[in-house]
C-alpha positions in Angstrom: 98.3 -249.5 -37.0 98.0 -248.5 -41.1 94.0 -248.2 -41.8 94.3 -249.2 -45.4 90.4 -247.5 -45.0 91.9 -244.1 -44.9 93.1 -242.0 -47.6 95.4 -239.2 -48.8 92.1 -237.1 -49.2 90.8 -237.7 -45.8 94.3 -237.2 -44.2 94.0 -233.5 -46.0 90.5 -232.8 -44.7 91.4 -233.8 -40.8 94.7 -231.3 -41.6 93.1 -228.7 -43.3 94.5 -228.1 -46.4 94.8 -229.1 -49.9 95.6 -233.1 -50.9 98.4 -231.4 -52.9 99.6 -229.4 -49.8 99.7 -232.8 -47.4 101.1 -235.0 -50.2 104.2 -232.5 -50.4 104.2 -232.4 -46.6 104.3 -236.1 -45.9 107.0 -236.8 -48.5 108.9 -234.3 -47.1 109.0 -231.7 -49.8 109.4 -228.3 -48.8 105.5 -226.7 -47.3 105.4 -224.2 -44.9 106.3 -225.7 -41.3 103.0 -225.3 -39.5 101.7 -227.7 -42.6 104.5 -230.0 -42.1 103.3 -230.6 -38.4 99.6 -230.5 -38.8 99.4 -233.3 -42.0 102.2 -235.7 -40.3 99.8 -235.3 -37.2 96.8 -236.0 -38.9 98.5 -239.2 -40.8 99.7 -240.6 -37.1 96.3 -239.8 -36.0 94.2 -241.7 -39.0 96.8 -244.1 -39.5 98.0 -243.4 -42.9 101.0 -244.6 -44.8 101.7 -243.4 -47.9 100.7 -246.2 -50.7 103.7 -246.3 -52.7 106.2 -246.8 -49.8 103.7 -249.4 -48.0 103.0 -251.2 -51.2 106.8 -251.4 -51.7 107.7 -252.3 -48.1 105.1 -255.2 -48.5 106.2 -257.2 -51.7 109.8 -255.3 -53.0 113.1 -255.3 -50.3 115.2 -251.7 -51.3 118.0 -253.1 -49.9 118.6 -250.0 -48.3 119.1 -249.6 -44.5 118.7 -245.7 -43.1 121.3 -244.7 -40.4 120.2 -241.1 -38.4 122.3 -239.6 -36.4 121.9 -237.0 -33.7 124.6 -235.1 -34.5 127.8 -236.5 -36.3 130.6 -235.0 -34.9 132.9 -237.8 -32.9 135.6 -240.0 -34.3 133.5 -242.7 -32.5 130.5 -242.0 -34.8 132.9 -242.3 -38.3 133.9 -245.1 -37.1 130.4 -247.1 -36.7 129.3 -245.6 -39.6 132.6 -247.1 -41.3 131.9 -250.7 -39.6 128.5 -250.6 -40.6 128.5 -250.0 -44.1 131.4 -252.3 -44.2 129.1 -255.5 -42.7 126.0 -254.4 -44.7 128.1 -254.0 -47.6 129.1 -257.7 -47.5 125.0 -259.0 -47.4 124.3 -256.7 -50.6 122.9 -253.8 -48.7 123.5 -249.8 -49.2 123.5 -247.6 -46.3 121.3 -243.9 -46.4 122.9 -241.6 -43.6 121.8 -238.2 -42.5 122.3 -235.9 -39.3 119.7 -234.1 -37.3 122.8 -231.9 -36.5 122.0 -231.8 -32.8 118.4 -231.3 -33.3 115.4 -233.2 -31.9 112.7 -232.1 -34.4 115.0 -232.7 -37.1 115.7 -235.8 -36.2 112.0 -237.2 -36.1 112.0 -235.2 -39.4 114.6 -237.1 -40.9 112.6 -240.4 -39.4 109.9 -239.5 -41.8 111.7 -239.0 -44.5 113.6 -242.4 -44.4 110.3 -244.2 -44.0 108.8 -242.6 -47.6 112.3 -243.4 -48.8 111.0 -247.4 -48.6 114.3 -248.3 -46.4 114.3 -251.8 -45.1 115.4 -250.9 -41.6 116.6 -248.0 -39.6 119.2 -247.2 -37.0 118.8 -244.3 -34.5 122.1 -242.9 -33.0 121.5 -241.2 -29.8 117.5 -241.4 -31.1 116.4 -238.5 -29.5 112.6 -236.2 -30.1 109.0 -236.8 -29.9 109.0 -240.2 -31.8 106.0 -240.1 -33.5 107.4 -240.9 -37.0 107.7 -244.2 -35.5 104.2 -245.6 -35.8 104.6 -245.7 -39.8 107.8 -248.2 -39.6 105.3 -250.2 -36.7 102.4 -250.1 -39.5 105.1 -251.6 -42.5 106.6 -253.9 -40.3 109.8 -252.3 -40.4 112.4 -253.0 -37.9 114.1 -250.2 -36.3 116.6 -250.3 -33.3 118.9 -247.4 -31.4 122.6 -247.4 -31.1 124.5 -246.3 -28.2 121.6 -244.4 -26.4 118.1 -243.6 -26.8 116.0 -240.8 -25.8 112.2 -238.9 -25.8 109.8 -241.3 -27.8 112.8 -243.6 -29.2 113.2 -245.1 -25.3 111.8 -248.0 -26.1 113.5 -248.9 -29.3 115.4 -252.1 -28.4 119.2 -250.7 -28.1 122.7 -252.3 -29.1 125.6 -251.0 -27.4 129.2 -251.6 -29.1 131.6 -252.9 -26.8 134.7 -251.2 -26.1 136.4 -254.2 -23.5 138.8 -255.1 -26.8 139.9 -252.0 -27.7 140.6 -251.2 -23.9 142.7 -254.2 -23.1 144.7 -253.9 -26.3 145.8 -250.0 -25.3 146.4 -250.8 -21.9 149.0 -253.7 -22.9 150.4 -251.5 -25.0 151.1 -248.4 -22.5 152.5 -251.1 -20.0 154.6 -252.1 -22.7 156.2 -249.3 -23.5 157.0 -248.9 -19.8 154.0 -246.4 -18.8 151.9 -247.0 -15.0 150.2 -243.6 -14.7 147.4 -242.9 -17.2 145.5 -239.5 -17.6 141.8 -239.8 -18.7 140.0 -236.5 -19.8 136.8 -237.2 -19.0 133.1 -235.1 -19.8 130.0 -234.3 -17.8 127.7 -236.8 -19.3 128.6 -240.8 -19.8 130.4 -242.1 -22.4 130.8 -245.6 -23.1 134.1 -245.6 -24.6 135.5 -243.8 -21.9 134.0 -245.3 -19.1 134.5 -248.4 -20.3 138.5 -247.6 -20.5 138.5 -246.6 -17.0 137.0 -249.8 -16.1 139.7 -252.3 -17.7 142.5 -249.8 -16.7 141.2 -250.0 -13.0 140.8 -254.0 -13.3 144.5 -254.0 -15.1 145.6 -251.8 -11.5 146.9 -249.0 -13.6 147.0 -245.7 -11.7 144.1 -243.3 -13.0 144.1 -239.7 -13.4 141.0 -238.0 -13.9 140.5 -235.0 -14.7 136.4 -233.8 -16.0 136.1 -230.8 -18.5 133.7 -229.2 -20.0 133.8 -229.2 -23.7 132.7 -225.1 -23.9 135.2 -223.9 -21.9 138.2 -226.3 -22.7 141.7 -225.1 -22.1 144.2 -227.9 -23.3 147.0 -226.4 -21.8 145.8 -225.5 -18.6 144.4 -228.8 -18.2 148.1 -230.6 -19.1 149.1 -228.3 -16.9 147.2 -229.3 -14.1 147.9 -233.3 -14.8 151.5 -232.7 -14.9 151.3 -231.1 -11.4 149.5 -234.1 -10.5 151.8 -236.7 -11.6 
């Protein structure tokens, strides 16, 4: 928990370094990386929020929500980003998004940096690194949840997962309307919700299923129609 005890000056002297050098650091101004590390370590550490964003987070809302993703690359992500800012849009709220582009550090990073931004929640997409960022929204009281999955120290965020059962049943009608019984289903490695959940209805609807798992790397899309038309 925030030790409103502890100061910017004794966050430095556990770190270090100059008070300049770990303000810049924990407002996420550009220092020298092994800085970065060693004054947002010292912060979790001593329990230190910065005052403005705590002071702010106590009395004023921002009306702001911060959105991270993991890595924004899917049509699946566009479109909860599009439903999201929709809803929040509605109550009077803006929505902050950024991308850790794949990357775990960059993602606690970009944590940080929404918590000295004085949003008045968070979202973690695929929330995935060491976590520690976390203990400042715990300190201000600010809520903070995971979408889709979770991962590393953002496990035990509580999660909401969009479902996909609609969406499913609607498409399925739709091939059976148009005369179709066979469906093909490129599917990857790892779970994903919207394609496992299409599986589902389709096998609850008895439509005959085709799968056929690839890896996104080494994806040949015509050797892989190839190999469904032989199939079918």
């Amino acid at each position: 928990m925030k030790n409103p005890k502890v100061t910017l000056s004794d966050v430095a002297a556990r770190a270090g370094m100059s008070q300049a050098t770990a303000s810049r650091a924990l407002r996420g101004l550009k220092v020298h990386r092994k800085y970065q590390g060693k004054a947002e370590a010292a912060a979790a550490e001593l329990g230190y929020v910065l005052n403005e964003a705590a002071r702010a987070l106590r009395s004023v809302r921002t009306m702001t929500v911060g959105m991270v993703y993991h890595d924004l690359t899917s049509m699946l992500g566009m479109e909860l980003l599009r439903a999201i800012t929709a809803g929040l849009d509605d109550v009077g709220y803006s929505l902050f998004v950024s991308s850790a582009q794949g990357k775990s550090d960059h993602f606690d990073k970009l944590v940080h940096r929404f918590l000295q931004r004085r949003v008045d929640a968070l979202i973690c997409v695929h929330g995935n690194g060491t976590g520690a960022p976390l203990e400042g929204y715990r300190a201000s009281d600010i809520p903070v949840m995971a979408l889709i999955t979770k991962q590393g120290g953002y496990a035990d965020l509580p999660m909401i997962m969009p479902t996909f059962e609609g969406a499913s049943k609607d498409c399925i009608a739709r091939l059976r309307a148009l005369g179709h019984e066979l469906v093909a289903v490129l599917k990857p490695p790892r779970a994903v919700a919207p394609v496992d959940g299409f599986i589902a209805t389709a096998k609850a609807k008895r439509m005959k299923l085709v799968q056929h798992e690839f890896d996104s790397a080494a994806f040949d899309a015509k050797a892989v129609l190839r190999t469904l038309m032989a199939q079918s």
